[in-house]
VOPA-547816 format. One line per field, with one value per residue (C-alpha): residue in three letters; residue number from 1; z, x, y. Coordinates in Angstrom, 2 decimals. Layout:
type	(ALA  ...)
seq	(NUM  ...)
up	(Z  ...)
east	(X  ...)
north	(Y  ...)
***
This chain:
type	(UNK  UNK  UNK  UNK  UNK  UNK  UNK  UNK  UNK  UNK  UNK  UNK  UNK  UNK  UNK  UNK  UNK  UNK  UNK  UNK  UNK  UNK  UNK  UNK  UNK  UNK  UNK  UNK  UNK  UNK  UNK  UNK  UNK  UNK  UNK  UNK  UNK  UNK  UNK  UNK  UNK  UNK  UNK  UNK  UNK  UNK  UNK  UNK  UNK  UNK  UNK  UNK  UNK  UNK  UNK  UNK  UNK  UNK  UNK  UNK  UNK  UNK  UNK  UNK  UNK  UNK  UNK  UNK  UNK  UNK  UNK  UNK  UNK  UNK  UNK  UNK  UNK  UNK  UNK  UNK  UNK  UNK  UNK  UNK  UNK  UNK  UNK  UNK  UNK  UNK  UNK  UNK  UNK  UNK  UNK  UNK  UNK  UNK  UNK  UNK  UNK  UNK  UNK  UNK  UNK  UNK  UNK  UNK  UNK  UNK  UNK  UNK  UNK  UNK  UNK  UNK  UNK  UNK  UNK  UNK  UNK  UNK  UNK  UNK  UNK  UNK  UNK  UNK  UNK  UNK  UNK  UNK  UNK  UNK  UNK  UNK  UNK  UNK  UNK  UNK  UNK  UNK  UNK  UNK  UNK  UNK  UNK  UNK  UNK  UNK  UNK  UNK  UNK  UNK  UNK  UNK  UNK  UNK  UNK  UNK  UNK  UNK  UNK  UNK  UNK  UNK  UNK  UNK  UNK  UNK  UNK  UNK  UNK  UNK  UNK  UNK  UNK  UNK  UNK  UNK  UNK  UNK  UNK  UNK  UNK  UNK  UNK  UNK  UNK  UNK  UNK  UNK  UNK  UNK  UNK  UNK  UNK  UNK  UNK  UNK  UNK  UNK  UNK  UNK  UNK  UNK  UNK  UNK  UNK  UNK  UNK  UNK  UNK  UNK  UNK  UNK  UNK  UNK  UNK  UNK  UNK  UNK  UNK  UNK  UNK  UNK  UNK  UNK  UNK  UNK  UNK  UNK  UNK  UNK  UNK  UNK  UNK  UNK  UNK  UNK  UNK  UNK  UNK  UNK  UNK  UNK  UNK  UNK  UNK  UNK  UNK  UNK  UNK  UNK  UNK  UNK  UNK  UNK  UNK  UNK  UNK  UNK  UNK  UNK  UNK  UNK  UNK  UNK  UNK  UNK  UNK)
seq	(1  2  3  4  5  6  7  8  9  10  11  12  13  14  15  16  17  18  19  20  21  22  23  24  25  26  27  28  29  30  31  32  33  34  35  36  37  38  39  40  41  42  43  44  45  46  47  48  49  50  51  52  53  54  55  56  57  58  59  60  61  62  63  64  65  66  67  68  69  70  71  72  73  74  75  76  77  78  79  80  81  82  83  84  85  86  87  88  89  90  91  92  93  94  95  96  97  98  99  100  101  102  103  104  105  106  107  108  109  110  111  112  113  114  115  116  117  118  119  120  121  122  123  124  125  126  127  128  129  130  131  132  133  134  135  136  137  138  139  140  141  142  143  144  145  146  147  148  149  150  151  152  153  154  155  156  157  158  159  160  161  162  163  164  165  166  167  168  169  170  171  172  173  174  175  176  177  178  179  180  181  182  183  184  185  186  187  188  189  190  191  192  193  194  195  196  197  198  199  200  201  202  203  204  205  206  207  208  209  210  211  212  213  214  215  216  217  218  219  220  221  222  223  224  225  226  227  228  229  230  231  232  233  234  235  236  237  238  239  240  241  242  243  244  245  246  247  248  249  250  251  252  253  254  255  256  257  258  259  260  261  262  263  264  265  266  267  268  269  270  271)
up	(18.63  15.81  13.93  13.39  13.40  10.39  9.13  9.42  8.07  4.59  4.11  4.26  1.95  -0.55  0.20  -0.27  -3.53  -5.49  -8.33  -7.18  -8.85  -11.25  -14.22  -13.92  -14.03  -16.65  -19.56  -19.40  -20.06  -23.58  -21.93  -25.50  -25.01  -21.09  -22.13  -24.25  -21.56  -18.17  -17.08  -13.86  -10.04  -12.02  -9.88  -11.23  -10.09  -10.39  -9.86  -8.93  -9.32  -6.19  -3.28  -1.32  -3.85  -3.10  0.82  0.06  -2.74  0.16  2.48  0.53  -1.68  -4.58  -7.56  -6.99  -4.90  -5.39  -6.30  -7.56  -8.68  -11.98  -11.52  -15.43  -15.87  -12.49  -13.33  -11.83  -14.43  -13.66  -14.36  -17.84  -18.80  -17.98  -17.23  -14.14  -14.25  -11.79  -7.93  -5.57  -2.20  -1.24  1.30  -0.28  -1.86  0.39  -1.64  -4.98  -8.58  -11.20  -15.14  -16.88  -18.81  -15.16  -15.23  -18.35  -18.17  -15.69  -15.20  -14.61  -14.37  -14.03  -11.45  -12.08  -9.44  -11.17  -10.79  -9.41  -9.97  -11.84  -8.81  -6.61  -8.78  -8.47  -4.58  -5.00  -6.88  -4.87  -1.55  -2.49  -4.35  -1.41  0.54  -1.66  0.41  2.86  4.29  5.29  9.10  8.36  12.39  12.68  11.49  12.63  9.68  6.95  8.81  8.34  4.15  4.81  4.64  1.13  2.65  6.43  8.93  9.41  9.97  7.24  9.52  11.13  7.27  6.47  9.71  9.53  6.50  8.62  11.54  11.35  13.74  13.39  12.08  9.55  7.61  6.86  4.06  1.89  -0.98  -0.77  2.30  0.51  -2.10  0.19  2.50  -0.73  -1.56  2.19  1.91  -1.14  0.82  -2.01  -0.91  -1.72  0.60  3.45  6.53  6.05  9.10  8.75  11.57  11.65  10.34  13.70  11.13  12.63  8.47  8.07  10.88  9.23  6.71  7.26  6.39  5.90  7.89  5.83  8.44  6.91  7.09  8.45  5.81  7.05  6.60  3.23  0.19  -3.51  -4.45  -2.40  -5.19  -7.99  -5.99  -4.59  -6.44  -6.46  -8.97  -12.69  -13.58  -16.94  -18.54  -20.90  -23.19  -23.92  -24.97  -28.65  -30.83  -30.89  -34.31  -32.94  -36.17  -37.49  -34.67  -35.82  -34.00  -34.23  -37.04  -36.16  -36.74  -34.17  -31.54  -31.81  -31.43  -28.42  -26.47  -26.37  -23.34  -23.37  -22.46  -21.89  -22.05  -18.89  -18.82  -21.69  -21.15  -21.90  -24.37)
east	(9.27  10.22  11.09  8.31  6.16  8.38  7.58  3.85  4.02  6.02  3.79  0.37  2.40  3.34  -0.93  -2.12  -0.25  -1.26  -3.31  -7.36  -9.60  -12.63  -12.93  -11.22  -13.67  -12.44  -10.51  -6.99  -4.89  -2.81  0.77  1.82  -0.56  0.30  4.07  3.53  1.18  3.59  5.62  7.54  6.09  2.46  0.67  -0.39  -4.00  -4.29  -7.41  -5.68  -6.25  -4.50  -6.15  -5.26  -6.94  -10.64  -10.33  -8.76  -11.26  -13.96  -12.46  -11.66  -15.45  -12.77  -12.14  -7.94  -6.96  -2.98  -0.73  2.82  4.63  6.30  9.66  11.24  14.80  15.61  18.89  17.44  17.21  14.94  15.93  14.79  16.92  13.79  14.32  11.84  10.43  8.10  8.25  5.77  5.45  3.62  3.67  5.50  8.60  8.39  10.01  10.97  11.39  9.70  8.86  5.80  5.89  4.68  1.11  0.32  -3.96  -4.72  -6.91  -5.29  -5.55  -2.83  -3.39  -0.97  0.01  -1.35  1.17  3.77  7.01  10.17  12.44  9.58  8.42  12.22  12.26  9.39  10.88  13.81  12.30  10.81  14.01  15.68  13.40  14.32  14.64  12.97  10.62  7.12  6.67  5.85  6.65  3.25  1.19  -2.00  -1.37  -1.76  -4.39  -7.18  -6.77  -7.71  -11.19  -12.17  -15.47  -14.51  -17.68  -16.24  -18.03  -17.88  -15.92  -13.49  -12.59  -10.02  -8.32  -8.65  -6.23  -3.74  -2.73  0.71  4.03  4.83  8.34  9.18  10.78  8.20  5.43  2.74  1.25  -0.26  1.84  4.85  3.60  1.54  4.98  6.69  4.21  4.19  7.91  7.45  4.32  2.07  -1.74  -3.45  -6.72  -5.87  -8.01  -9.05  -10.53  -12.30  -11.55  -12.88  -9.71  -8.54  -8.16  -10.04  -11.13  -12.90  -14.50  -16.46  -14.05  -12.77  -9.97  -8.53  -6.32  -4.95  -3.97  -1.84  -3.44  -1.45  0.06  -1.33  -4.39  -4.10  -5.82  -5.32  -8.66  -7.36  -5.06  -8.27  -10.80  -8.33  -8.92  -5.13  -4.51  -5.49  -7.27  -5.78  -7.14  -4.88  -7.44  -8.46  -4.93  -5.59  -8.92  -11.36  -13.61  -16.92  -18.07  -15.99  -16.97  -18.23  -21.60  -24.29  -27.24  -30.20  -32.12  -29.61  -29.73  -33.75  -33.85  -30.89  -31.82  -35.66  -36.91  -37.76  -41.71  -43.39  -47.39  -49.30  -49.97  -47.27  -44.48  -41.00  -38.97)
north	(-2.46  0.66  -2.50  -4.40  -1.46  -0.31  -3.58  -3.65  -0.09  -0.82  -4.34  -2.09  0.93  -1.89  -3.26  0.09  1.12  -1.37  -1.00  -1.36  -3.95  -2.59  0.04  3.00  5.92  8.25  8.67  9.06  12.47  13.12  12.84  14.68  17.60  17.35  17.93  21.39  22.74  22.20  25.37  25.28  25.33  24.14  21.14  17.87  16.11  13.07  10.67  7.45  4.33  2.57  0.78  3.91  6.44  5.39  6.48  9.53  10.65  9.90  11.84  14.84  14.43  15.18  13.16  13.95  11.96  12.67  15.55  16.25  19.52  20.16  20.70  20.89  19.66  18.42  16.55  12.82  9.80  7.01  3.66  3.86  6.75  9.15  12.69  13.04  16.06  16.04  15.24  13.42  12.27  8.84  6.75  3.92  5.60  8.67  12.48  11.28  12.33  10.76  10.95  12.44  8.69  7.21  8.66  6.97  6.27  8.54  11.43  14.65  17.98  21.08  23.93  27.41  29.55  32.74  35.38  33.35  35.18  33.02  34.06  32.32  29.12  28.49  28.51  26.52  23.75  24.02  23.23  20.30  19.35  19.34  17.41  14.30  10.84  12.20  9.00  8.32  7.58  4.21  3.40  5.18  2.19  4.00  6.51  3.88  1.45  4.50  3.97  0.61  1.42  2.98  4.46  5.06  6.17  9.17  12.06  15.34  18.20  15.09  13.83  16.71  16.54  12.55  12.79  15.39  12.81  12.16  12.34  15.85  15.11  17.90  15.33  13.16  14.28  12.63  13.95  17.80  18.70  19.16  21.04  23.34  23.60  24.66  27.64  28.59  28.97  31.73  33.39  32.39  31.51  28.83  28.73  30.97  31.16  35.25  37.33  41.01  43.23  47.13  49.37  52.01  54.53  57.96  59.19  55.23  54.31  51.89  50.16  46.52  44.82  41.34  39.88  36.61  33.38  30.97  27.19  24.96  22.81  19.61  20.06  20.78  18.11  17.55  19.25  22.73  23.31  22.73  25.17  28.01  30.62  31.58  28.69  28.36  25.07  23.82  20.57  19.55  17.57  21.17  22.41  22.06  23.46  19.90  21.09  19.72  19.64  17.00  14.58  11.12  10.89  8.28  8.92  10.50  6.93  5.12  7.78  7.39  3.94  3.86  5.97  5.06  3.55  -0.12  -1.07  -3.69  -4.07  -5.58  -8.73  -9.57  -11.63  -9.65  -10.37)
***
């Protein structure tokens, strides 16, 4: 029965990877300017443009609908003789390594731990180094049927928790889990659940204090990372000076005439 559940489970991985049909919605990310702007432990958005990227952008109300860390010089070659520098987790390929080269065309977006020390941004990349091969539970074909959907009816406080079901196994992961396991491991925050309790402190009777509860990691989404407000947003289209001034735009006469709105008189056949 694990069999052909395994089976059914890598057909709809392999279904739900695939590229989706239609335009994709915004313009792609300078890999070049990408490249000079990536430090260690940083985490990569993407807005993807796989079957599976639709239902998770719906159920997040995010544009990112993946994530990956930057993990520098982390000794794997692809195929291609790539140096993969950064590490992901999907439901296909499960933990693996990959090169900046593979998100040619697609939107990103780079969030920095702010204050991250190098002694930590290394444990960082070294947990999730470590968890490489590790496999989706593709025996759990209930996991990957809820993707198939890309607008489930699922209610607003169910979607986040929608996206957590899984076995349980610590060595299975997809996508943000990882990462947020990684910064767990380091004690770094990244959208704590914070309580206020009255201090027992006989001089401040009246002062509160917060008492920081750490979220448990599968619960955690791509856009967590872009609205924490322990992480720097970085768009990389913005890494270099754009002199607005030099920007070719339309004439004065063809911005009059395009962007007037078309009328036509009553009783007068259109054009």
């Amino acid at each position: 029965m694990n069999r052909l559940s395994r089976g059914l489970g890598s057909l709809l991985a392999r279904y739900l990877n695939a590229r989706a049909s239609g335009p994709y919605p915004h313009p792609p990310t300078d890999l070049e300017a990408m490249s000079q702007l990536l430090q260690p432990a940083d985490v990569v958005l993407m807005e993807g443009n796989r079957r599976i990227s639709g239902a998770i952008k719906y159920l997040t109300q995010s544009t990112w609908s993946h994530a990956a860390l930057y993990v520098g010089e982390s000794g794997v070659v692809d195929d291609k003789g790539r140096i993969c520098r950064l590490v992901e987790a999907d439901t296909e390929h499960g933990v693996r390594a990959f090169a900046l080269e593979e998100l040619e065309g697609l939107h990103l977006r780079i969030c920095r731990p702010v204050g991250l020390s190098p002694e930590d941004a290394r444990c960082v990349i070294d947990y999730v180094l470590a968890r490489l091969g590790d496999r989706y539970d593709l025996k759990n074909v209930f996991d990957l049927v809820r993707y198939l959907l890309p607008t489930p009816p699922v209610p607003t406080p169910w979607r986040r928790r929608m996206l957590a079901l899984g076995s349980g196994d610590p060595t299975r992961a997809i996508c943000s889990t990882l990462i947020a396991q990684a910064f767990q491991s380091v004690g770094f925050p990244i959208l704590p659940v914070i309580d206020t309790e009255v201090m027992d402190a006989p001089d401040c009777r009246d002062c509160l204090r917060e008492i920081y509860h750490i979220r448990h990691h599968s619960l955690f989404v791509p856009r967590d990372f872009d609205v924490s407000p322990y992480f720097a947003v970085i768009k990389p289209s913005l890494g270099y000076v754009v002199d607005y001034r030099a920007l070719a735009w339309a004439g004065p006469e063809h911005a009059a005439t395009s962007n007037r709105p078309k009328t036509v008189s009553l009783g007068a056949s259109p054009p």
